[in-house]
Structures are given as C-alpha cells and as structure tokens.
N, C-alpha and C positions, 0 to 999 in steps of 0.2 A: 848534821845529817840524820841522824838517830832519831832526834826531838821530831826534825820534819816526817819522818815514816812513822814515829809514834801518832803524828795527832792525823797522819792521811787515817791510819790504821782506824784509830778512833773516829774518823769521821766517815769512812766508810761503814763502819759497824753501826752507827749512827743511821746513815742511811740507807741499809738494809732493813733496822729495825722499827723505820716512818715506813717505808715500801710494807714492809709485812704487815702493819697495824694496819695502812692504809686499806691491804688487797681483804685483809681478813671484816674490817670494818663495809668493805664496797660490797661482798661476794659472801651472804652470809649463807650458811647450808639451807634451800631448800626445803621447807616444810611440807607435811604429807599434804596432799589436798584430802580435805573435810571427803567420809562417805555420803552421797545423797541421800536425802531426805525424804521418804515419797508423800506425796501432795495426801494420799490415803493411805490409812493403814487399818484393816480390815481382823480382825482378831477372830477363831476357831477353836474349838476342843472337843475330843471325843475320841472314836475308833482306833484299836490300833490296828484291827485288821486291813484295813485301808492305807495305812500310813506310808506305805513305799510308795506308792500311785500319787497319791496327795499330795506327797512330798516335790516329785518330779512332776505334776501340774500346775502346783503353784509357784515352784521355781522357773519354769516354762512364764508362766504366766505374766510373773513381771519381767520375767529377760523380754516379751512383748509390748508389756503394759510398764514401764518403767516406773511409772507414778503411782501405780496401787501395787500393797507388798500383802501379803495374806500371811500371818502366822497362823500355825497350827500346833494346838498343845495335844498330846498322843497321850491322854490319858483313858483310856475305856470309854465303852460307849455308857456307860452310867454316870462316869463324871462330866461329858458332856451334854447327856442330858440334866444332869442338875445345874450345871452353870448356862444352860439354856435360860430356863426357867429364871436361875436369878437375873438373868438378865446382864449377866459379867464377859460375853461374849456376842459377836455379831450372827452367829449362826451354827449351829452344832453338826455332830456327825455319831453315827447310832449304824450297829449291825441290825440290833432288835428294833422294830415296829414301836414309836411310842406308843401306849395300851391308853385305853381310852378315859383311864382316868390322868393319866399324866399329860393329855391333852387337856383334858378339862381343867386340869390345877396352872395350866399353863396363861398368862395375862393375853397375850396376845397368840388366837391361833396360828397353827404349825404347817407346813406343808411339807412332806416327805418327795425328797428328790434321789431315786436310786441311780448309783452312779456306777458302779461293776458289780461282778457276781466274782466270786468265791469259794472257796470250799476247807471244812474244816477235817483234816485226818488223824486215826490213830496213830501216834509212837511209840515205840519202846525200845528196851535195851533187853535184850533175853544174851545170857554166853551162850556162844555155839549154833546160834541161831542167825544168820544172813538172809533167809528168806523172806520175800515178802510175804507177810501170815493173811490168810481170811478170815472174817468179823463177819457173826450176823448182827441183826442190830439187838435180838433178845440175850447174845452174849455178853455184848457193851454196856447193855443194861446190867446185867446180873454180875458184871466185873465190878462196874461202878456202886453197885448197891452191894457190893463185899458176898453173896450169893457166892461166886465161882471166887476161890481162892490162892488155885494153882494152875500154875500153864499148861500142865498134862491133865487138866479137866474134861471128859469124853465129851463135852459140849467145844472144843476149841480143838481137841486130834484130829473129831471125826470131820470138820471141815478142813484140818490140815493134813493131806495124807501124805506119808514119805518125807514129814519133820518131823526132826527130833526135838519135841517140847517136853522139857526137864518139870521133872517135881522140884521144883522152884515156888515160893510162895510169890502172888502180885502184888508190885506195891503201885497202888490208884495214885497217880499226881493230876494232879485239877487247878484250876486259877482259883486266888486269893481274891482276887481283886472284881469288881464288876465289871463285867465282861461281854460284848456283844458274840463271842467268839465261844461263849461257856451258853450264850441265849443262842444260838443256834444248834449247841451239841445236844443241850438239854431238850431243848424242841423235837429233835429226831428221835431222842429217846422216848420221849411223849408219846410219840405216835405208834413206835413199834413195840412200846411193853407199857398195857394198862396199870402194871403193879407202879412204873417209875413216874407215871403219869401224877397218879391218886396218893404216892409217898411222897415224892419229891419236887414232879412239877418243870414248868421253863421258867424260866427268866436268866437276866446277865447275874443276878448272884442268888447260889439257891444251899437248903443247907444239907450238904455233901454226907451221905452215911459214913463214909471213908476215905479214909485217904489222907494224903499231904497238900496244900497247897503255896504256889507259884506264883509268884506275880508278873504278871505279862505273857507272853509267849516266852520271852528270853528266862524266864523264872521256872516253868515251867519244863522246857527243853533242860534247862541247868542242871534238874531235879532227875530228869528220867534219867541221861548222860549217869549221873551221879553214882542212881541206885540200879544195880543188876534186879533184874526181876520185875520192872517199873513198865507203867503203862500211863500216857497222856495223850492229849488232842492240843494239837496247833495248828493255825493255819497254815493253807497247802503254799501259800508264796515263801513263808519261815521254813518250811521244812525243805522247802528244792532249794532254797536261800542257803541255808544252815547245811544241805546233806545229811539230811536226817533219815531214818529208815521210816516207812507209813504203809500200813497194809492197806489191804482189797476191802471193800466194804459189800454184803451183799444187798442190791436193791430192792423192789418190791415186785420187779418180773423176775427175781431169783437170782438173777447174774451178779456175780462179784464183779466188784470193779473197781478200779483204781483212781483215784482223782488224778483229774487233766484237763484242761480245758474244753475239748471235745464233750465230756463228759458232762460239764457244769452249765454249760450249752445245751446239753439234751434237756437239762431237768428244766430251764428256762422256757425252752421254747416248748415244752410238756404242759407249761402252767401258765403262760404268755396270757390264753383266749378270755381266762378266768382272773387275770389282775383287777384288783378295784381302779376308780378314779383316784385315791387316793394312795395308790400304791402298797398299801398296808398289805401284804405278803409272807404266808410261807411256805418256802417250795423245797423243804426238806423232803424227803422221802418220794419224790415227783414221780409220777409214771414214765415209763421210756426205757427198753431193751436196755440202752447204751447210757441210763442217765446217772451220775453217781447221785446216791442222796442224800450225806451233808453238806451239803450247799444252802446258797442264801446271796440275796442283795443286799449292800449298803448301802447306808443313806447320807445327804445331806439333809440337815434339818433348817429348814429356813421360816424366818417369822415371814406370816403374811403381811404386814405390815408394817413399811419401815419408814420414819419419818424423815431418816436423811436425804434428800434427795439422792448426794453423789454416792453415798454406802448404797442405794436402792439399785441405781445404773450400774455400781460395779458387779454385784451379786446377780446381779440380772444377766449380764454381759457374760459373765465368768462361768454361769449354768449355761448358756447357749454354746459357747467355746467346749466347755467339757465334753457334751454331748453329740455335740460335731466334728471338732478335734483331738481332743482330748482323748475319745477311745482307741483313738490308734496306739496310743501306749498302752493300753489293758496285755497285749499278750505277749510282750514282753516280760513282763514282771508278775507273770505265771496267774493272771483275773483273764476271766474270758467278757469280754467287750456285752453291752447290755443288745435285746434283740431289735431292732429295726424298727416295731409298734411300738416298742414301750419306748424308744426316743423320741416317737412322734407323740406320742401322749403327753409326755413329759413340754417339747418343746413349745406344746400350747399353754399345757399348764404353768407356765413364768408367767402367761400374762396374769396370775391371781397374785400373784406379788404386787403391792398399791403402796 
C-alpha cells in the first residue's frame, strides 16, 4: 500500500512537472511590440527662445502626421545657424536675422520663415524689493556697460518712486552662450544708447564690459536666483514659466510697460506695413502707445532648395499647418500669434522652396 501511494505520489509530481514545462513552453511572456519607425525623419537646431512652442508643434505634428517625426536640437540660434550652413541639419531656427554675409557664405540660399513673436525682459533679485521696478532703455544700457553701479542710482529711484532701492552693488548676468535672445536685447540697446551701439554692438554673442555669464535662459535665471543684487534678461515665456519677477520697460512714446502679449502685438502690428519680402526684421523699440519694445520674431530658416523630394513636401506641408494651425497655440505658451499680412506673405512665399 505504501510502495503504490509512493509511486502515485511520484507520478503525479511527474505530471505536474510535463504540464508546467509544457504551459511555460506554449505561453511564452509577451514581448514589447517594437516603437514605430517613421517613413521620415526630418532633423532641426537652433532657438531656444522658441523651444516650448516648437516642441508642442512638432509633437502635434506627428501625433497627425505619424510618418514624419521632426527633431529639434535647442541649442541657440548661433548653433543653428552654423549647422545650417554645414549642412548637418534639414533646416534651422534663428531669433536674429541671418546678416547678409552669413547668407552669402551660405551654399544654398535661405529663406526666412517667422513663426511667433516674443519678448525679452529684465530680471532680478534685489532683498526687500517685490515690486515690479521701471527700466528706461539708456539705464539698461549704462547697467550693462557697468556705468550705473548700484540700485539707489538717481538714474533708477527717480523712475522708481516709493521703492526702497538699497545701496546694493549690480551684478550684470548675460548669456555665455550665442544667443538669439542676447541678439535681440543687444539690438534694443543699439537703438536707445549711441555709446552701446559704437562700443558694443548686436549680435547673438557680443563682448560684454561686464558681468557674469549663463548658459541658456535656465543658466542665466540660476545666476540671478543665486546672487542678491543681480540683474538678467530672459525670455518673457521663461519667466511667466519659471515665476520670475520682470520689470516695466519704457517705450519710445514714453509709457512704461510691461511685456504681455497685447503688448508684443502692438509693436508687430506698428511695423507689420514696413516688413521686407524677405522678412528680415527688427521691431525692437517699435512705435505704439501700448507697444512693449524688446520684442522680436523668430525664425525658421529653410534652404530654398531641397533635393529630396519627400523632405521638400514635408517642410512645405509643416510651414502651411504652422501658419494655419499651428498659431492657435501661440498664446497659450505666453508668444502672441504672428499678424494676419505677414501670414499671407509668408503662405505665398513656400512656393520658393523648389
């Protein structure tokens, strides 16, 4: 009796342990399914000022377009114009205007596609100070060029009345790195102080009398956060982004004002009549009551001629969507949408892409 329950015993265990090989052999786990592959893949680099907009157009674009996927590298609008040129990218992205020699070094001509507006404002960290402060732009100048040294300078009380601005020394933070966002601050300084014009100059990298520098916007903010007494310029989508504090800037009909959409608006539609064909643009310091004036367009930079056919259809396809669709998202993510003419300018100008 024993022997017979030992060998059930055993042959039951037997075949429990064919059933298990068997089920684990039939019913193997599931492998992931592969991520797809898309048919195109369209490569980008440049702006960062653009880069939150960018970002959610061209995730939009393929959640539509499944088959073309667009990277974008967010390096400056300098690094993007240089890998334009080499030719290591399908199409760039630029705050500043290429200058007309960086079109000429270029193998195949450029066409400039603005695609929102924006605006650049001052930050800073002062103790004891919460208000939003006023800036004209010959003080920006004279901060930036180490001129004004300290926050109780009678060039910054006498516009700030009923703040307590501390004998504090400034410390100037500015971007490291080439910057379409440094080529538009410098440009507005250009305009409003002859001295910063003929010493220093625009462009995305210029060389600073002072200060520390930042790399990025996030390098930048890091910097002021950091040091009490600190003053920097980031873009207005980073700083409503971030919660950063950003003063009034005064414009060239006198009114201080604050960047906002409405604002970046004015100065557009101030300069709209006066765009070239070729978009080349700058509408800092713009006329208009209500217009703030660091502001500026950015671009997409696209070769006029592309030999792939399906790269040519997609870039082509994807400026007509931006321009149509696409700007619905501008005023969410604090860009105010481009003006109604200069979409229709634009939406002729694709057909010079060949």
């Amino acid at each position: 009796m024993k022997l017979k329950t030992s060998i059930s015993s055993i042959a039951l265990g037997a075949l429990l342990v064919a059933v298990g090989i068997c089920t684990f052999v039939k019913s193997p786990a599931a492998a992931p399914a592969p991520a797809p592959v898309p048919a195109l893949l369209l490569n980008a680099a440049g702006a960062t000022f653009p880069y939150p907009i960018y970002s959610k157009w061209f995730t939009e674009y393929n959640r539509i377009h499944p088959d073309i996927q667009i990277n974008y590298n967010s390096i400056g609008s300098g690094g993007g114009i240089r890998q334009l040129q080499a030719g290591t990218v399908d199409f760039g992205a630029s705050d500043a205007p290429m200058t007309d020699k960086q079109l000429s070094d270029n193998k195949v001509p450029v066409l400039h596609f603005p695609t929102v507006l924006g605006a650049v404002v001052p930050t800073y960290n002062i103790d004891g100070v919460s208000q939003d402060l006023n800036f004209t732009g010959e003080a920006l100048a004279n901060i930036f060029m180490g001129k004004i040294t300290k926050w109780n300078d009678p060039a910054l009380t006498s516009i700030n009345k009923g703040v307590n601005l501390p004998d504090v020394d400034i410390v100037v933070v500015h971007r490291s790195d080439g910057s379409g966002t440094s080529y538009v601050w410098t440009d507005y300084l250009s305009k409003v102080s002859g001295e910063w014009e003929s010493k220093v100059g625009r462009n995305t990298s210029v060389n600073w009398p002072v200060g520390l520098g930042g790399k990025g916007n996030e390098g930048v903010a890091g910097l002021v956060k950091q040091q009490p007494g600190s003053i920097g310029y980031v873009e207005l989508v980073y700083a409503v982004q971030n919660k950063l504090p950003y003063g009034q800037v005064k414009n060239s009909s006198g009114s201080f004002e604050k960047a906002n959409l409405a604002g970046v608006t004015a100065a557009a539609a101030s300069e709209a009549k006066r765009i070239p064909a070729d978009f080349r643009v700058s509408i800092t310091n713009a006329s208009g009551k209500t217009a703030y004036p660091i502001c500026s367009f950015t671009y997409l930079l696209i070769p006029s001629k592309i030999d792939d056919p399906a790269k040519k259809k997609a870039i082509k396809d994807f400026l007509h969507w931006m321009l149509v669709d696409g700007q619905n998202d501008a005023e969410g993510l604090s860009y105010a949408r481009l003006p109604k003419d200069v979409v229709a300018k634009e939406l002729k100008a694709i057909a010079q892409i060949n």
